[in-house]
C-alpha positions as CSV (number, residue, x, y, z in Angstrom):
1,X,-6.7,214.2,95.8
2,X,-6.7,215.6,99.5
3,X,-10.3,215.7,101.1
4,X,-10.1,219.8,101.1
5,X,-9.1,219.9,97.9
6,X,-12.8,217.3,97.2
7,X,-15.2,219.5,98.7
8,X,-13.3,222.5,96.8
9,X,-14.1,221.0,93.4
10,X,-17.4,219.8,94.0
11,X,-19.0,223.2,95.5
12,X,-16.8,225.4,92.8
13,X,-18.0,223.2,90.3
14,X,-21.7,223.1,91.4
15,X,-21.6,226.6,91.9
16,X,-20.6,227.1,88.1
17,X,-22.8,224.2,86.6
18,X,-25.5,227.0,88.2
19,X,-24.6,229.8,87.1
20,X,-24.4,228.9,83.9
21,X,-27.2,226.6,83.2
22,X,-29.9,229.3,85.0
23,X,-28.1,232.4,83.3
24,X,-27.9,231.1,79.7
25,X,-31.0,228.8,80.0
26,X,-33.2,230.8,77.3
27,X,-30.6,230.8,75.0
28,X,-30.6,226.5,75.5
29,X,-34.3,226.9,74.6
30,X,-34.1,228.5,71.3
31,X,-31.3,225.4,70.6
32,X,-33.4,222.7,71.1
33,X,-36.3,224.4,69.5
34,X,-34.3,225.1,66.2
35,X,-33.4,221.2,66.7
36,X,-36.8,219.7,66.9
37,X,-38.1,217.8,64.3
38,X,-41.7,220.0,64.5
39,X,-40.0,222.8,63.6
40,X,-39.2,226.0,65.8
41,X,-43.0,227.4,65.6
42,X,-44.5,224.4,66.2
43,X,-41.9,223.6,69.5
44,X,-42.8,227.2,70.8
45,X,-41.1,229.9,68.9
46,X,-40.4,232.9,71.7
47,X,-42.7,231.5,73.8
48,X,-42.8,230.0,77.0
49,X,-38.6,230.4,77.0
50,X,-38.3,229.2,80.8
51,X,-39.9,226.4,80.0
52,X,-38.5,223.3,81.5
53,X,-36.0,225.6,83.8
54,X,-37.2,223.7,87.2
55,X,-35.2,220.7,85.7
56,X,-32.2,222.4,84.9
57,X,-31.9,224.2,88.2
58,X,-32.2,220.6,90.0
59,X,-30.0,218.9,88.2
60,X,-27.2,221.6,87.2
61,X,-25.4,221.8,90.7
62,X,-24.9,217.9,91.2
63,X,-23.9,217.3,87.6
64,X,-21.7,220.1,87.1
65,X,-20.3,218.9,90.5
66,X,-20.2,215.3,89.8
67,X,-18.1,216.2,86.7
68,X,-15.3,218.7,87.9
69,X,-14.6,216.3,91.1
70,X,-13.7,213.4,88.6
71,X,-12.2,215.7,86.2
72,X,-9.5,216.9,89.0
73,X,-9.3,213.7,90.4
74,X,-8.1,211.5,87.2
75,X,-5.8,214.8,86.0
76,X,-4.2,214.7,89.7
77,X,-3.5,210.5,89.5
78,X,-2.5,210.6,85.6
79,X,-0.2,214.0,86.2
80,X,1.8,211.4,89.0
81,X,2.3,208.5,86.6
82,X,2.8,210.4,83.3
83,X,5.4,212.8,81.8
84,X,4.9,216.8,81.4
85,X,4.4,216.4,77.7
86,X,1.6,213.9,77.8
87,X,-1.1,217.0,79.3
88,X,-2.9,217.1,77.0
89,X,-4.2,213.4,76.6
90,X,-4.2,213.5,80.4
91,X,-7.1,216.5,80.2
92,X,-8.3,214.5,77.4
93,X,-8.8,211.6,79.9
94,X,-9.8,213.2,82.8
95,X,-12.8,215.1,81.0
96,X,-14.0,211.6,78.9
97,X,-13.8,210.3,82.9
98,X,-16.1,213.3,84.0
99,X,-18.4,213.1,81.4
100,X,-19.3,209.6,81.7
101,X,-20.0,210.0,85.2
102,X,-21.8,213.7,85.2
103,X,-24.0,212.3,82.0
104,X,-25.8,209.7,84.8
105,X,-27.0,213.0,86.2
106,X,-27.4,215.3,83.0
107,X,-29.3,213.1,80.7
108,X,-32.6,212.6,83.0
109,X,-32.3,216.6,83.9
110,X,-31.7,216.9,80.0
111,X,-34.6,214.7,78.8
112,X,-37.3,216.5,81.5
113,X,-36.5,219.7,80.0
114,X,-36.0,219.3,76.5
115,X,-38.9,218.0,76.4
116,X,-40.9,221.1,78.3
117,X,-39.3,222.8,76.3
118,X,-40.9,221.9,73.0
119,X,-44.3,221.8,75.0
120,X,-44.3,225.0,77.2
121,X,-47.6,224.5,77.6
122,X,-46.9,221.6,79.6
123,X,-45.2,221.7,83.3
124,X,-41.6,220.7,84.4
125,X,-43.7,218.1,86.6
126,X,-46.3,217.1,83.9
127,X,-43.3,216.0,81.4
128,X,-41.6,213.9,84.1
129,X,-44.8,211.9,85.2
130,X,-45.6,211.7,81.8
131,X,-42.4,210.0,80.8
132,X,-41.9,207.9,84.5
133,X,-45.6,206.6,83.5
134,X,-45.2,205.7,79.7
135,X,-41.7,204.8,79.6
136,X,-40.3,204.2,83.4
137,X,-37.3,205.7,84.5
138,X,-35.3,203.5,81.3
139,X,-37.5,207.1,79.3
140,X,-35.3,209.3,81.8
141,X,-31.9,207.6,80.2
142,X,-33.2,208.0,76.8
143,X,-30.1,209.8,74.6
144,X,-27.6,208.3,77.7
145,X,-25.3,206.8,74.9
146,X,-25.7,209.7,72.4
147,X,-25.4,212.7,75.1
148,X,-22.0,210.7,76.0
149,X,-20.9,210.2,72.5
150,X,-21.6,214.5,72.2
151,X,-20.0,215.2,75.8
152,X,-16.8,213.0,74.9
153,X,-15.6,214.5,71.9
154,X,-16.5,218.6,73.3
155,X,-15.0,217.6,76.1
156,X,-11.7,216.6,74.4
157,X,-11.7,219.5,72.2
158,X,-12.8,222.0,75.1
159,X,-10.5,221.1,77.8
160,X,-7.4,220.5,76.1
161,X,-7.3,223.8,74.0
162,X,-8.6,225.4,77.6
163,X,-5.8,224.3,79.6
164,X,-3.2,224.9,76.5
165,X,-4.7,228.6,76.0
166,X,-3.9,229.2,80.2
167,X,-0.3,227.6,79.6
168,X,0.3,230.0,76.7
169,X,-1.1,233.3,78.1
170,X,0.5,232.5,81.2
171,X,4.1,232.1,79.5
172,X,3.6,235.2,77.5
173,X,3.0,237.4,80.4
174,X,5.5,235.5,82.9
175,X,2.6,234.7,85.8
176,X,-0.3,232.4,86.0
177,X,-3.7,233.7,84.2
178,X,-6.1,235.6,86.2
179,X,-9.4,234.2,86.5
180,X,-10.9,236.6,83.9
181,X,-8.3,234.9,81.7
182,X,-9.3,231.6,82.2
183,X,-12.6,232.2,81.7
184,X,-11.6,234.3,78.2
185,X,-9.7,231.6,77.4
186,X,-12.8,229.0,78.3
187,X,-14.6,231.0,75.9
188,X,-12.7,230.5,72.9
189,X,-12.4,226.5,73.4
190,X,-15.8,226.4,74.5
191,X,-17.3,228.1,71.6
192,X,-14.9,226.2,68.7
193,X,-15.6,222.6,70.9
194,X,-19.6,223.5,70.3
195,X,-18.9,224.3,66.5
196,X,-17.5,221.2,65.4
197,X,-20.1,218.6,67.6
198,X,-23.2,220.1,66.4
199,X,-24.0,217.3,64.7
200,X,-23.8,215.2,67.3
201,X,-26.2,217.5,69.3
202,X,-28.5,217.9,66.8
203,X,-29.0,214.0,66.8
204,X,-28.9,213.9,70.5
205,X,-32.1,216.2,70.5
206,X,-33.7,214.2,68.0
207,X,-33.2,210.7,70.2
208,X,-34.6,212.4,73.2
209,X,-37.3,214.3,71.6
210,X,-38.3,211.3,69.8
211,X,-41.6,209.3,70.5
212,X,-41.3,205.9,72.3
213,X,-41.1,203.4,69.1
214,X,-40.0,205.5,66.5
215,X,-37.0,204.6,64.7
216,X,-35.2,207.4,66.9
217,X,-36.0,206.5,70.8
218,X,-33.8,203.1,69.6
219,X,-30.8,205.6,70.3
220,X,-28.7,204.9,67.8
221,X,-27.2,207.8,66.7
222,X,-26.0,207.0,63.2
223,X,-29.3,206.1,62.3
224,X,-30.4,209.9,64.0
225,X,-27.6,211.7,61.9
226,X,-28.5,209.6,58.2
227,X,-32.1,210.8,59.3
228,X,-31.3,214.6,59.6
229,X,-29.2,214.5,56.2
230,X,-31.3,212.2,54.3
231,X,-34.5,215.1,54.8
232,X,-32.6,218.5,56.0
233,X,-28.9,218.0,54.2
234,X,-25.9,219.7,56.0
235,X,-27.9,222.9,57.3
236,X,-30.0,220.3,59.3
237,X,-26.7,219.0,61.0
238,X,-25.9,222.0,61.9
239,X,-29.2,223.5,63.2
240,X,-29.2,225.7,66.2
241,X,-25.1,226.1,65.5
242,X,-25.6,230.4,66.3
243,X,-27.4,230.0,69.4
244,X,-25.4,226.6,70.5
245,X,-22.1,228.2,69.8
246,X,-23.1,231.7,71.4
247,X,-24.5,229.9,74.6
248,X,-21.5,227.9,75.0
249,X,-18.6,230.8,74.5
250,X,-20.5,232.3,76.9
251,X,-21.4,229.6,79.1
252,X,-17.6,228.1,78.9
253,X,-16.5,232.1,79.8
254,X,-19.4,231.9,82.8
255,X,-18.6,228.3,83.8
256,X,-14.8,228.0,83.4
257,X,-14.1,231.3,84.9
258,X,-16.9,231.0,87.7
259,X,-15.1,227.5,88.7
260,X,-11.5,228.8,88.5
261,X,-12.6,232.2,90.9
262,X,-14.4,230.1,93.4
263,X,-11.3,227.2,93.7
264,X,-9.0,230.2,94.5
265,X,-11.1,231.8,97.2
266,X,-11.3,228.0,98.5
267,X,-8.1,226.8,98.2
């Protein structure tokens, strides 16, 4: 990957990672709040619905950023070494890549404002003291492994079917998708990738929402999906699916197409 082409991914894809994040952030809140174990009431109902948005808007640029500038960069050295027909595990690769490092960013942003969220009545700063003081900044990475193991498999549902749906719109009309396209298209895998890991993000709310030394905070997120099913059954693994799904169509439409605009006027 040239140097240009660095600084292109990492502003287009900071530049998307806020747009989306601050656009569809009350949406997020209504998520986590259906996924709490206190209940939605209990978490906050309507209320408060910026709550925790300080951490979100600090943390969406570099993540977002962090992610796209590894995603481009493994796609661009597997797409030398492998043939045309292996895309799609090369996408597959390149987002597991991005994830992994963007997540070292996300999950401290994520944990901060989850859990203002569930308490709007405490601030964005109050929730991070309060973690830095009673669990250190090891409370910040709480949910690292499960956010990961939620980010991995969206990611290689998402990106895949994302770059597929630009190939085949792009045959069918003979020229390479607008950006309107690609965010239409970003839509579509973004909304069925955020179907089908519910589950997973159900039990990654529950890890980082959990108290310190609860059976939870361990992480382990077998243990946090048995727990949802043993007391809520499947409607509990799928909690917050509406909102989750509806943010994410529109996020991946937002995102995608926000990131694919800005490369062009870059590049």
């Amino acid at each position: 990957m040239e140097r240009a082409e660095f600084w292109v991914s990492l502003t287009a894809g900071g530049i998307a990672g806020m747009c989306v994040d601050l656009i569809l952030f009350p949406l997020d809140t209504i998520k986590t709040r259906l996924q709490s174990p206190q209940g939605f009431k209990k978490a906050g109902g309507f209320r408060g619905i910026y709550a925790g948005v300080p951490s979100a808007a600090v943390g969406s640029f570099p993540n977002a950023a962090a992610f796209f500038v590894t995603y481009e960069y493994v796609k661009c050295l597997l797409h030398t070494v492998s043939p045309p027909y292996m895309s799609p595990v090369t996408h597959m690769v390149a987002a597991s890549f991005g994830e992994v490092v963007a997540c070292l960013i996300r999950v401290p942003s994520e944990v901060v404002k989850q859990r203002a969220q569930v308490s709007p009545s405490s601030s964005t700063f109050q929730v991070l003291s309060n973690t830095l003081y009673q669990e250190g900044i090891q409370g910040l990475y709480r949910g690292y492994k499960s956010t990961v193991l939620r980010e991995i498999p969206f990611s290689l549902v998402q990106f895949p079917l994302w770059e597929s749906l630009k190939d085949l719109w792009s045959w069918k009309q003979g020229h390479v998708v607008d950006s309107w396209q690609s965010a239409t298209c970003g839509a579509f895998a973004g909304g069925f990738a955020a179907a089908v890991t519910t589950p997973l993000d159900v039990a990654k709310t529950r890890i980082m929402l959990a108290k310190a030394g609860s059976s939870n905070a361990s992480g382990n997120v077998l243990s946090a999906l048995h727990s949802v099913w043993r007391s809520q059954g499947l409607p509990g693994l799928f909690a917050g699916v509406v909102p989750r799904m509806t943010a994410i169509s529109l996020g991946g439409f937002i995102f995608l197409g926000t990131y694919d605009k800005t490369r062009r006027l870059l590049l």
